[in-house]
C-alpha positions as CSV (number, residue, x, y, z in Angstrom):
1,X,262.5,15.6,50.7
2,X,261.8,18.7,51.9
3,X,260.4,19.8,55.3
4,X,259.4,22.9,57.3
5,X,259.1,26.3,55.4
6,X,260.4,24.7,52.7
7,X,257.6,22.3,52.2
8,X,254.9,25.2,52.8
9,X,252.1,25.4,50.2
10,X,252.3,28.6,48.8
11,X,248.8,31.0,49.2
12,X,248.0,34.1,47.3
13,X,246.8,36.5,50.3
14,X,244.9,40.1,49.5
15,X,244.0,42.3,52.4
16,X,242.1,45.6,52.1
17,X,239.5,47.7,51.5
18,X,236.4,47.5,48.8
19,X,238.7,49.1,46.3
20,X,241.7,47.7,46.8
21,X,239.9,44.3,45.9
22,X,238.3,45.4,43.0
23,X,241.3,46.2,41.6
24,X,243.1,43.0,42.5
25,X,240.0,41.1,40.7
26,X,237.7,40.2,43.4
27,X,234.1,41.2,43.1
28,X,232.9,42.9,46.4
29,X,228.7,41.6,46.8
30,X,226.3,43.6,47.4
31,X,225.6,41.9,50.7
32,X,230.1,41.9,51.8
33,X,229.4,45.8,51.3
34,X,226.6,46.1,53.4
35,X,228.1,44.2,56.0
36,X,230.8,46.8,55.7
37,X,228.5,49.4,56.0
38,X,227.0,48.4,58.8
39,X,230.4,48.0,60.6
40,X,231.7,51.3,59.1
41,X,228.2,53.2,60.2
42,X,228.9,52.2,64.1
43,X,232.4,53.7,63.9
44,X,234.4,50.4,63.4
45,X,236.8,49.9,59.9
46,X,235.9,47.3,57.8
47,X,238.9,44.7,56.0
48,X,238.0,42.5,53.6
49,X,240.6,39.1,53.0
50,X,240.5,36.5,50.4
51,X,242.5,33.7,49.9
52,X,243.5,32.3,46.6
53,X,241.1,34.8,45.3
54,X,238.2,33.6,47.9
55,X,236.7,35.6,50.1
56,X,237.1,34.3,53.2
57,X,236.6,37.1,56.4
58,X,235.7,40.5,57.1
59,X,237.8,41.9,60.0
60,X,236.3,45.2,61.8
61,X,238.9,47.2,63.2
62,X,238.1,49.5,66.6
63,X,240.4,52.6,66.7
64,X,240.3,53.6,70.4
């Protein structure tokens, strides 16, 4: 049987920007870009993660 790590289910994780998800095959919404707009408009970067090809978060980064 195994155990720890070795019985970890395994996840397909993407991490990025609009086009860096497009081109791994997830389709970026009209309303996932103008949250990222609104993010990007007040200075902050917007990051887009999926999980198993599922959108799942949008992180805003600060760069102080």
């Amino acid at each position: 049987m195994l155990e720890g790590a070795a019985a970890s289910t395994v996840y397909s994780v993407l991490i990025g920007n609009r086009e860096w998800m497009r081109r791994n095959g997830l389709a970026v919404t009209d309303e996932m870009d103008a949250a990222m707009t609104e993010q990007e408009t007040v200075g902050q970067t917007a990051v887009l993660c999926a999980i198993d090809g599922m959108y799942c978060l949008t992180i805003s980064v600060i760069v102080a």
